[in-house]
C-alpha positions as CSV (number, residue, x, y, z in Angstrom):
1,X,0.0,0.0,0.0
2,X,2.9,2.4,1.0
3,X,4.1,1.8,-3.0
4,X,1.1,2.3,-4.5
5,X,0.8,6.1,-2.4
6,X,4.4,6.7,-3.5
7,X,3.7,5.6,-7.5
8,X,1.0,8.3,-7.3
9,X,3.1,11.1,-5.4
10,X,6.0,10.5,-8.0
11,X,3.4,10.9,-10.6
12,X,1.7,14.5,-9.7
13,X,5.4,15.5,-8.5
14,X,6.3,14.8,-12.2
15,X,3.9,16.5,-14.2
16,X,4.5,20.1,-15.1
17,X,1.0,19.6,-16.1
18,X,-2.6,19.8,-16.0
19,X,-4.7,19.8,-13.2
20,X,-8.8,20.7,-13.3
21,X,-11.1,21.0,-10.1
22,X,-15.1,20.6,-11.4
23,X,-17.0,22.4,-8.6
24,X,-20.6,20.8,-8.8
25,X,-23.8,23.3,-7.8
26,X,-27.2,22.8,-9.0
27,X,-28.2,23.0,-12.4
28,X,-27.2,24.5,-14.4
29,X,-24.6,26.2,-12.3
30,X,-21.8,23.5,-13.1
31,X,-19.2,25.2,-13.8
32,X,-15.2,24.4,-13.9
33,X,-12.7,26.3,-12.3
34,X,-9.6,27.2,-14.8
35,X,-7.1,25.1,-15.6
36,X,-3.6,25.7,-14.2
37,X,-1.1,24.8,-16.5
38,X,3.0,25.2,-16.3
39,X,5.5,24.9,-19.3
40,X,8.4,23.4,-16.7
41,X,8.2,22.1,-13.1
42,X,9.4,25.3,-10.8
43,X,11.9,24.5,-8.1
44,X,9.1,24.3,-5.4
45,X,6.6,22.3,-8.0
46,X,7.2,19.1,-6.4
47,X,5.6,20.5,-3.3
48,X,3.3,22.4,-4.6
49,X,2.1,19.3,-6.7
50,X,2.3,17.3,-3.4
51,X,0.2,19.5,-1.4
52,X,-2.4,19.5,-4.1
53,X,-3.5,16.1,-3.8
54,X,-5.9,14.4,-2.5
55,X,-6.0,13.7,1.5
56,X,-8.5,10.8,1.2
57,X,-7.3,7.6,1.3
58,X,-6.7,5.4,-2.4
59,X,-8.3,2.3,-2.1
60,X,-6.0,-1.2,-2.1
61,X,-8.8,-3.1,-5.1
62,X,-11.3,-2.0,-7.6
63,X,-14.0,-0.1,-5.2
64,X,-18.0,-1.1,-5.7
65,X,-19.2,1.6,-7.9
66,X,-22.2,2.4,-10.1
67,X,-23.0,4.6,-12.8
68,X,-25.2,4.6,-15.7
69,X,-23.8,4.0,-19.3
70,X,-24.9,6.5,-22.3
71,X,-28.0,4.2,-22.5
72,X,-28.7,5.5,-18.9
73,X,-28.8,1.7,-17.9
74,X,-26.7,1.2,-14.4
75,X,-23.4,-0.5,-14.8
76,X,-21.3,-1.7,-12.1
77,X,-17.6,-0.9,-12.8
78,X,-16.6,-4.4,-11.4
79,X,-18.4,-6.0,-14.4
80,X,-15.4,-4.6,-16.0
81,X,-12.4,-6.5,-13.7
82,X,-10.8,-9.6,-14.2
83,X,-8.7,-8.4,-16.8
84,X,-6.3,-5.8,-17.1
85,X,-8.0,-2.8,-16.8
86,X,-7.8,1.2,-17.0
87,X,-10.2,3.5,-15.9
88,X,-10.3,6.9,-17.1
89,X,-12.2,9.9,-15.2
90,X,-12.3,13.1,-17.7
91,X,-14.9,15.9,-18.2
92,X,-15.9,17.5,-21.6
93,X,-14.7,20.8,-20.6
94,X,-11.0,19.5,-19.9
95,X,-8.8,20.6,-22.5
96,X,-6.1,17.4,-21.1
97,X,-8.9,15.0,-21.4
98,X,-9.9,15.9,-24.4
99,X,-6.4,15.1,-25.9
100,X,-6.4,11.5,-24.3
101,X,-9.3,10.4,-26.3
102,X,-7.2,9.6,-29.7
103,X,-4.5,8.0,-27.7
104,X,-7.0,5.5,-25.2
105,X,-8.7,4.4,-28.4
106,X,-5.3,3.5,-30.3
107,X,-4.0,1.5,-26.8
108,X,-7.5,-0.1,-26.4
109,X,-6.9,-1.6,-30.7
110,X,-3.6,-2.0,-29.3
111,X,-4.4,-4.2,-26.5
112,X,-7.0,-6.4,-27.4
113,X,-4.9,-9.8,-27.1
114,X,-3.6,-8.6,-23.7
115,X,-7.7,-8.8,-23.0
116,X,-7.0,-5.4,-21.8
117,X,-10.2,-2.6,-21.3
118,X,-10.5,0.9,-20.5
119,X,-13.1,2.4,-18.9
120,X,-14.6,5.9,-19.6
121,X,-16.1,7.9,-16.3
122,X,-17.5,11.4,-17.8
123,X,-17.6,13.3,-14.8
124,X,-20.0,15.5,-16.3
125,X,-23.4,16.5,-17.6
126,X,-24.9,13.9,-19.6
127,X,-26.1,15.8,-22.1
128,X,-22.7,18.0,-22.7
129,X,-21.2,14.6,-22.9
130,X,-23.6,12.5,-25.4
131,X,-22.9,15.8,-27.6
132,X,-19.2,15.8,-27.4
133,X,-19.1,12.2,-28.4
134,X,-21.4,13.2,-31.6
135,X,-18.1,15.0,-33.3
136,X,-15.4,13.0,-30.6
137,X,-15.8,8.8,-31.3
138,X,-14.9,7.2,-28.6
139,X,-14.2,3.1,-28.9
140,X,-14.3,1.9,-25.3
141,X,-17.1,1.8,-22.8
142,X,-18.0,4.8,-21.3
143,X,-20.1,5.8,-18.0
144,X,-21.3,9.0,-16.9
145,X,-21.6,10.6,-13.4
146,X,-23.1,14.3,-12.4
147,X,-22.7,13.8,-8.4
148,X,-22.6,10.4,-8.1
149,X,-19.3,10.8,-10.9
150,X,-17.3,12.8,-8.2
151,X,-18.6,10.5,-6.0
152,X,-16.8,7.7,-7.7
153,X,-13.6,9.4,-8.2
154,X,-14.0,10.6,-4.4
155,X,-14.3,6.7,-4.1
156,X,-10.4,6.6,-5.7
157,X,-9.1,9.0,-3.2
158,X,-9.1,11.4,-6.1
159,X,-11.6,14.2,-5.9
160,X,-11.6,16.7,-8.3
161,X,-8.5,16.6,-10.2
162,X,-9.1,15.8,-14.2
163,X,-7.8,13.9,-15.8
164,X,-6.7,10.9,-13.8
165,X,-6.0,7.2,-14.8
166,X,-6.5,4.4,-12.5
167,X,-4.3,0.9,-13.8
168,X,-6.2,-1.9,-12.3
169,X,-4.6,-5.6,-12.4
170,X,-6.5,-9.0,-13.4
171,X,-7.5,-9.3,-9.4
172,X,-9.0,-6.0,-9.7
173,X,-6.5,-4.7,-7.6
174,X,-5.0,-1.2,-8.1
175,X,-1.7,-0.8,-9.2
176,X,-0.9,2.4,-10.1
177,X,-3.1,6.2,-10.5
178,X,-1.7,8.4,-13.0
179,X,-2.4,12.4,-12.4
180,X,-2.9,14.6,-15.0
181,X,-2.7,13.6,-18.7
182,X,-1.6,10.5,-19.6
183,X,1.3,9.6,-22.2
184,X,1.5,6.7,-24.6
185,X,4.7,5.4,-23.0
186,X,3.7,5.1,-19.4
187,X,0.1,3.6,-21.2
188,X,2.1,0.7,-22.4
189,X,4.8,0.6,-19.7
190,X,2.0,0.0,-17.1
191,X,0.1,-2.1,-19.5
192,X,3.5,-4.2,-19.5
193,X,3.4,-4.5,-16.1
194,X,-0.3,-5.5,-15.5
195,X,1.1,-8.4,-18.2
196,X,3.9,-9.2,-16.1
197,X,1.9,-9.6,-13.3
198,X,-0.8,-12.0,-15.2
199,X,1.9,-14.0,-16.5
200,X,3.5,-14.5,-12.6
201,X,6.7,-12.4,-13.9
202,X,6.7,-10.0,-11.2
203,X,4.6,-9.4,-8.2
204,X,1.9,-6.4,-7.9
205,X,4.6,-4.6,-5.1
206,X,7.2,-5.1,-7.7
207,X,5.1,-4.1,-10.9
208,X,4.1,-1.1,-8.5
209,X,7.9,0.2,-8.1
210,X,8.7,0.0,-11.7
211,X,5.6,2.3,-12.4
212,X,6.5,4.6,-10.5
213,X,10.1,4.6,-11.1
214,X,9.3,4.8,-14.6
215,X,6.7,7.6,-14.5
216,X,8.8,9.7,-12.8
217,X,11.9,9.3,-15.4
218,X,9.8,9.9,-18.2
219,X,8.2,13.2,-17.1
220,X,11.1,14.3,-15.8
221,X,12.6,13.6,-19.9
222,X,9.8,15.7,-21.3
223,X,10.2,18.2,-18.4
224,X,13.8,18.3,-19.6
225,X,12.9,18.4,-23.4
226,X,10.2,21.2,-23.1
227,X,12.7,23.6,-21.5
228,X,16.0,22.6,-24.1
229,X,16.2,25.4,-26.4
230,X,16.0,23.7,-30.2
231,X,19.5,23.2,-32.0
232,X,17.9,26.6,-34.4
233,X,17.1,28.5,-31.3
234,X,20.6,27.8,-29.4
235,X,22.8,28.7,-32.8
């Protein structure tokens, strides 16, 4: 458990990122607050990253959740477990979600021996969300929440930060949370991992340290290639 909290404080330490905070009021006052964004981590970010998450406690397995599917027909998200899985909480109005869409269909094509899924959660009006998907397809099952949505990522230990990926092993226990938007490398290097464990290669604790050693090295990379100067701007 003490791995799994440190794969997710390495992960919001490394972004330079994207965070969103969806304050919910009574229709049809639902309104998001602005998105922060940085070019570079700062010299206090890791802190300041730190201090921004969550204080509620992330759950060991899969927690028992409900929400209705576009249909409106209630789905529990457990029907999805038993496989490798990834669940993804975004909202319409998220500018880092919205950018994950191409990518989580690619990985889902991608993954389809690994009998890997991902998992939509709109946290979101359904209506703003049945017509974002009318000019945005999305190939993997998708649920949406209002209240009970931010419920369910409450449920996570997660609140109200947007985007946020939650890696869930064949026992439908959680292996790793992702903060902020998510990259095609640490996509398949946790993907990998949720193989590994599947095939007996390593254990969950052991799956869980390379995530999080590996998501902090590659956001530090693209920390470190954002701020290089390009070989026409240096000469």
């Amino acid at each position: 458990m003490k791995i799994l909290f440190a794969a997710v404080l390495v992960v919001a330490a490394g972004i330079g990122g994207y965070f969103a905070y969806f304050l919910f009021q009574p229709k049809p006052a639902l309104q998001p607050a602005p998105v922060a964004t940085a070019s570079a981590p700062q010299p206090d970010s890791s802190a300041a990253a730190e201090a921004s998450l969550p204080k509620k406690k992330i759950p060991d397995a899969l927690p028992d959740i409900t929400l209705a599917d576009k249909a409106g027909k209630p789905t529990r998200l457990s029907s999805f477990g038993g496989r490798p899985l990834m669940i993804n909480f975004w909202a319409t109005w998220c500018a880092p979600c919205r950018r994950e869409i191409p990518l989580l269909n690619k990985i889902r094509e991608q993954r389809k021996a690994q009998n890997a899924e991902i998992v939509g959660v709109a946290v979101d009006f359904k209506e703003d969300v049945l017509k974002f998907l009318e000019k945005t397809p999305v190939s993997y099952p998708l649920l949406i929440g209002e209240e009970d949505g931010l419920a369910a990522a409450e449920s996570f230990g997660m609140g109200m930060a947007f985007p946020f990926s939650v890696f869930v092993d064949s026992q439908n226990r959680i292996l790793a949370i992702k903060i902020g938007e998510l990259h095609e490398d640490e996509a398949n290097f946790a993907f990998d991992r949720l193989r590994d464990i599947d095939k007996g290669v390593m254990t969950r604790e052991a799956a869980q340290a390379a995530v999080s050693d590996a998501f902090r090295t590659m956001a530090a990379n693209r920390a470190q290639a954002e701020t290089s100067p390009s070989p026409r701007a240096a000469n």
